[in-house]
N, C-alpha and C positions, 0 to 999 in steps of 0.2 A: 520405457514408453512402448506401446504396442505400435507393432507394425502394419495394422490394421487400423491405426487412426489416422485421421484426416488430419492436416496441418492447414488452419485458414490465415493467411497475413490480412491484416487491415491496418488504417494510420488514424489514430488523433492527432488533432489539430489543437492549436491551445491560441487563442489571442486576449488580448488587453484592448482598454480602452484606448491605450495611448498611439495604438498601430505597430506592437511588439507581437513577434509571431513565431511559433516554433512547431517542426511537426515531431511525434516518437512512432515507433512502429512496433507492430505487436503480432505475436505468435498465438493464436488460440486452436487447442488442439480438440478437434470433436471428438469426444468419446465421454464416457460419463461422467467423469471425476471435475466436478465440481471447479475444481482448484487451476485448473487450466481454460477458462471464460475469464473478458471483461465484463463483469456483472456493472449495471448503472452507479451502484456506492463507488464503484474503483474511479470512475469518471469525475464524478462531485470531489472525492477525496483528492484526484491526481490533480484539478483544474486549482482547487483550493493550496494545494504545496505549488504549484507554478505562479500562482497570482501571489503569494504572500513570500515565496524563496528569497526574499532579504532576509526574512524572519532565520530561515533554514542555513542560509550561507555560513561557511565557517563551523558547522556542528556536526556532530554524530549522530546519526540516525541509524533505526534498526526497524527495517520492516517485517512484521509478522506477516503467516499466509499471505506470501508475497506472489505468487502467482503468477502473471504476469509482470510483476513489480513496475508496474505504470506510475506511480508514485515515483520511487526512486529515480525513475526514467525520466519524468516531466522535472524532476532538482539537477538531476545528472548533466542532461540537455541544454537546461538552460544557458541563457547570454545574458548580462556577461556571466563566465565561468560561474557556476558553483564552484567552492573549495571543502564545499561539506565531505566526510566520510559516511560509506553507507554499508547496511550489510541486507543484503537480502535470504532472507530464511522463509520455510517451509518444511514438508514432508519429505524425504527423499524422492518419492515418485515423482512431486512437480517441480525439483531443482532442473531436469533436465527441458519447461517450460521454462524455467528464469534464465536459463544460461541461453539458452536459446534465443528472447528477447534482449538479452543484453551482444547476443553476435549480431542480432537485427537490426543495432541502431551505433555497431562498431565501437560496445565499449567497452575496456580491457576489464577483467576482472581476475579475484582468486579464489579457488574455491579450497583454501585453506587459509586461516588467518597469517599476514606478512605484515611489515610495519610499511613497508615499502608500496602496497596496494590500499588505493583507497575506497575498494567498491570488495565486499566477498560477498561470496554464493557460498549458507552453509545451512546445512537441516538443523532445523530446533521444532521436538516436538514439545506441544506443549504441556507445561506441570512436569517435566522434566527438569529437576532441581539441579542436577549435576550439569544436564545440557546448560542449563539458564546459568548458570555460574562459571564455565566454564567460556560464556559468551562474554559475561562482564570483566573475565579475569583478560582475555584477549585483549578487551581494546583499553585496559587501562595498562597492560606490561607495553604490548606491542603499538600502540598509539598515544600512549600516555594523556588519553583524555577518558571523561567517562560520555556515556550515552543521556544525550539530552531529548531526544525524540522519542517516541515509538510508532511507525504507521503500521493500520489494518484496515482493510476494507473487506465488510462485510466477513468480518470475524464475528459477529454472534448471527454466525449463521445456521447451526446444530445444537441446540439445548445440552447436552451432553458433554459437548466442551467447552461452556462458558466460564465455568471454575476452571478448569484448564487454565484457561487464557488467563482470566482475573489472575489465578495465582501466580504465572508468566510473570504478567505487569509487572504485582507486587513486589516480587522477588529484585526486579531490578530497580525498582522505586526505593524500598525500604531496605535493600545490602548495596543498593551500586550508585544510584545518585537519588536523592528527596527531591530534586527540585527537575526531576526528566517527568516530560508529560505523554500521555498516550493520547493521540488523536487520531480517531477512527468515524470510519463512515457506515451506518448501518441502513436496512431497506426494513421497513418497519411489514412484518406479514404476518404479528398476531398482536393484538394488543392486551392479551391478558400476559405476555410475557414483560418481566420486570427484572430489573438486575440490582435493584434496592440491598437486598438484603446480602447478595453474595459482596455488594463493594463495598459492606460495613462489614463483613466479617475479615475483610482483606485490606481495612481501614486505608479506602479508597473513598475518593468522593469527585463527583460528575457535573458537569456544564454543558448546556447543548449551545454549540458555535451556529449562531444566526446565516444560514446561507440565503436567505431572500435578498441582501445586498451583494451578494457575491456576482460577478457578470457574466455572464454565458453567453459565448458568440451561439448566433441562432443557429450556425452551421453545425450544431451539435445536436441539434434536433430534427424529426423527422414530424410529420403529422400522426397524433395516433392513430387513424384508420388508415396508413399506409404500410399494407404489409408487403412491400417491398424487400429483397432481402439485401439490408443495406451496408452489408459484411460481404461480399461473395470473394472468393478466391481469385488474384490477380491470376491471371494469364500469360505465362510468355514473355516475361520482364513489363508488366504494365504495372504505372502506382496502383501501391495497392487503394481498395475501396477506402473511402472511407467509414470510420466507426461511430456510429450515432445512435441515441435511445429517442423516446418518448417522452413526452411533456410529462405524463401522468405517471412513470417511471420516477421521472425525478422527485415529483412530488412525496413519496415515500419513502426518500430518503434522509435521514437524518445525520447530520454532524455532531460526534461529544468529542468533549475535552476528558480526560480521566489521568486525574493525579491521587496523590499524597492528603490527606487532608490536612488542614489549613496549619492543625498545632504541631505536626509530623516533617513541616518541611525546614528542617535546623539546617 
């Protein structure tokens, strides 16, 4: 990480309807690289693994361009306990934004696979056949489970490596478990882009998970014409800011489901 970049802390906030509340806290490091921001899909994707973590409790999850792994962080966090396994991956440049957030919210990790750790920090880049294999061989010798999740946010976000990723998936879909689903959250900013073709060649097939019924405390929003800066750098031991988007933000974001298709999953 350059010594030249800025380090901003801010906190999400996550609540229920029922008056269940949790905060995580996050490391976002200003400088160009993409991979170290909470972009608005991370928010929709992390709010949707907090609101639904029964579903997650008890599994293995593997997060791709994990980032700030706010995802992993809002199942980690939660009350009562998750017991899920997770593994947090990316580039090497932004493991040192993951490891970073996971000492921000005090939670132990390994950044080598152990049977004995239930959280790793490890690079996977993607379409990397031996990495991705070498992922799946870990947690079925050393966890003696396979991988039933995959999180991404705002992974088709460079045309270039969408097959990348797609073929990531598939790899763990089609050699490591049929019935592990990818759910990821994307910010829609071209509408002639289409991923049709590449998820029938990697005999994938897609669902868009309805977020309009999903609940969003309002404190997660700002007004659009407030350009406030609603991130700023605590000060001096103060909580940090809190981190919030835009209504019309949100609107562009979409929720899929990406699995196996239907005759594939034996």
């Amino acid at each position: 990480m350059s010594s030249n970049s800025r380090i901003r802390c801010s906190r999400v906030e996550y609540h229920d309807q029922d008056g269940n509340g949790m905060t995580v806290l996050v490391e976002q490091v200003m400088n160009a690289s993409y991979g170290n921001y909470v972009w608005p899909s991370s928010l929709v994707l992390s709010n949707y693994v907090w609101h639904h973590r029964k579903r997650f409790s008890d599994k293995t999850l593997l997060e791709v361009g994990a980032g700030t792994c706010l995802s992993s962080l809002a199942l980690a966090k939660s009350q009562p306990p998750s017991h899920a396994h997770l593994i947090m991956s990316d580039l090497a440049p932004i493991l040192p934004v993951v490891k970073g957030c996971l000492s921000l919210n005090k939670m132990d990790w390994s950044d080598h696979p152990v049977a004995t750790s239930r959280h790793w920090v490890q690079e996977l880049p993607w379409g990397d056949l031996d990495a991705v294999s070498a992922v799946t061989r870990d947690v079925e010798q050393l966890w003696q489970t396979k991988i039933d999740f995959i999180l991404g946010s705002d992974t088709f976000y460079h045309p270039p490596d969408f097959e990348k990723l797609l073929m990531t998936i598939s790899i763990v879909i089609q050699r490591h478990n049929p019935q592990c689903r990818f759910i990821t959250a994307y910010q829609e900013r071209s509408s002639k882009r289409s991923l049709q073709y590449l998820l029938d060649k990697w005999s994938l097939c897609c669902k868009q998970i309805p977020i309009d019924d999903m609940w969003f405390d309002d404190s997660l929003f700002f007004p659009d014409d407030d350009s406030t800066d609603q991130d700023a750098p605590a000060d001096g031991g103060q909580i940090p800011s809190r981190l919030t988007t835009s209504y019309s933000s949100l609107s562009s974001v979409f929720l899929l489901e990406i699995s196996a298709k239907p005759d594939q999953r034996a």
